[in-house]
N, C-alpha and C positions, 0 to 999 in steps of 0.2 A: 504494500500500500504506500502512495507517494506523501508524504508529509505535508502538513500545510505551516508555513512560516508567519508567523506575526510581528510587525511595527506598529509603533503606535500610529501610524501614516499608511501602511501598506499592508498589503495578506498578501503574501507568493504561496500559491496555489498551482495545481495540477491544471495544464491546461486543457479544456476540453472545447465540443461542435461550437459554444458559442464566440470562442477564440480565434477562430477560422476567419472571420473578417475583419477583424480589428489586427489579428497580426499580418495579414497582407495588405494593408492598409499600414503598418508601422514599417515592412519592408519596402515600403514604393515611395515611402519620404525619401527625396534625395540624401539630404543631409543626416538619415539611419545610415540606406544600402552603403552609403558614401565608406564607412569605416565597417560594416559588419557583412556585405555580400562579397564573393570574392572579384569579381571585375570593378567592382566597387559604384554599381548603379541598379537601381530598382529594379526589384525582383518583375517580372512576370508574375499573376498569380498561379501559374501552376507550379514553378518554381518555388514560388514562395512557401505554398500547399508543401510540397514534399521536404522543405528545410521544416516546417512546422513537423511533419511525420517524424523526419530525424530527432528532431527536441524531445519527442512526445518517447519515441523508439530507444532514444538511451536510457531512458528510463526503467526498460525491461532486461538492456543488453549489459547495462551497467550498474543499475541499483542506485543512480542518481542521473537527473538530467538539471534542464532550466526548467525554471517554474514559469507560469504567468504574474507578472506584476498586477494587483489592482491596487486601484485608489480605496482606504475605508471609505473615506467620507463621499463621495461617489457612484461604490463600487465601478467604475472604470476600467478596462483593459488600458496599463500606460506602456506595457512593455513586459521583458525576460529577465532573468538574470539566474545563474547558479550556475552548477558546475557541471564541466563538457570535456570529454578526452575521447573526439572520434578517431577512427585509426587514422596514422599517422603522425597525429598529433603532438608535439615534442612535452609533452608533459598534462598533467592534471590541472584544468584552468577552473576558476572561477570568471565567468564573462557577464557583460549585460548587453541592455540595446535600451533605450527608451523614447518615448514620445517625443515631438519637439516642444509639445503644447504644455512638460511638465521639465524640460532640463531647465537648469538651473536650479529649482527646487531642493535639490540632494538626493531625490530618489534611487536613482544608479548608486550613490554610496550605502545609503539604506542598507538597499536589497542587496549586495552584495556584500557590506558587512553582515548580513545573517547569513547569506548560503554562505560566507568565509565561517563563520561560526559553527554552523551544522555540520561542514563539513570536517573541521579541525573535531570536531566533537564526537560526531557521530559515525563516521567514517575514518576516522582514526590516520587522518594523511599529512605526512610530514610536511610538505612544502606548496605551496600554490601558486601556479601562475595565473600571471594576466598576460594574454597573445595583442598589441596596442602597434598601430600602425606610426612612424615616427611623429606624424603631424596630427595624431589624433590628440590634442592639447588637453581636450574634456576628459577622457580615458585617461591620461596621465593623471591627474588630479585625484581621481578614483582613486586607482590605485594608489599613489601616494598616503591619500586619507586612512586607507587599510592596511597600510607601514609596507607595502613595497616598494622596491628598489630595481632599475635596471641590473639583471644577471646576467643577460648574453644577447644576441639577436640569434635570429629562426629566416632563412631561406625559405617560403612556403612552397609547395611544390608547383601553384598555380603561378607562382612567379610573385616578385615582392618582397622586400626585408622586413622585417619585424622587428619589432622591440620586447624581449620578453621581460617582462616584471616578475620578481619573484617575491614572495616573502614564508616563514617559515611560524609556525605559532606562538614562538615570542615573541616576534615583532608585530604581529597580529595584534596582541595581546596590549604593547606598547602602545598601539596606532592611535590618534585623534579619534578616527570611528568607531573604536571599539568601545571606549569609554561614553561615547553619546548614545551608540546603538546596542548595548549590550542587556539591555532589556528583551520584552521580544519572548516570544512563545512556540513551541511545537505542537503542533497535533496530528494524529495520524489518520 
């Protein structure tokens, strides 16, 4: 059974049929696909459909995927976030995506300071990255806020450099977010 996450701002929840338009709708924002599809431009929805199947699919294959972001006050679809390692992948990420209608807000640190939390928790895993494009400036601040640090860059196989951020659970623990978001609930 997939977990449901609580902020006092957000529920990251399992996403289901009613998810299906609002997240192709988040993937055809230029300024999402820009940093989270790999040519870096709005999904098609069919495309889009089956990156949602994948989200939805690690969650069987691996015992964690991303959640859907909602708004409480809301209930809103604003976006993903949680943790992703499809094959390939150079390591175990915590990632997000979000609305443009709610960035600046902090949600992306939120939501990803709890799947960092669930997953340092519950899942028992030493180190997490974030996969961040050089010029993705918002994504760098994420992560930062969550106490990573540039550890290496990643070659992706679609082509592209990356920036991988790393941090391990004491710097987690250290982070600015941790100490704001460490509140927060599980349910199953």
């Amino acid at each position: 059974m997939i977990p449901t996450l609580t902020t006092d701002r957000l529920i990251l929840r399992p996403h289901g049929p009613d998810d299906v338009e609002p997240y192709m709708a988040l993937m055809q924002e230029p300024t999402v696909a820009e940093f989270l599809t790999l040519d870096g431009k709005p999904q098609a929805r069919a495309d889009a459909w089956r990156a949602l199947a994948s989200l939805v699919g690690c969650w069987t294959l691996r015992g964690y995927g991303m959640w859907a972001i909602e708004e409480r006050a809301t209930g809103r679809y604003v976006g993903r976030a949680g943790p992703w390692q499809p094959e390939g992948w150079p390591g175990f990420e915590i990632g997000w995506g979000v609305s443009p209608s709610v960035q600046g807000k902090g949600y992306a640190t939120e939501a990803a300071t709890v799947a960092a939390r669930w997953s340092f928790d519950t899942l028992g895993v030493d180190r997490i990255l974030h996969i961040i494009r050089p010029d993705n400036v918002a994504s760098q601040r994420v992560a930062a806020n969550i106490g990573a640090t540039i550890v290496d860059q990643w070659e992706a196989p679609w082509g592209g450099t990356y920036d991988l951020w790393g941090t391990d659970r004491d710097g987690f623990a250290a982070s600015p977010a941790y100490a704001r978001h460490n509140g927060g609930s599980t349910t199953a």
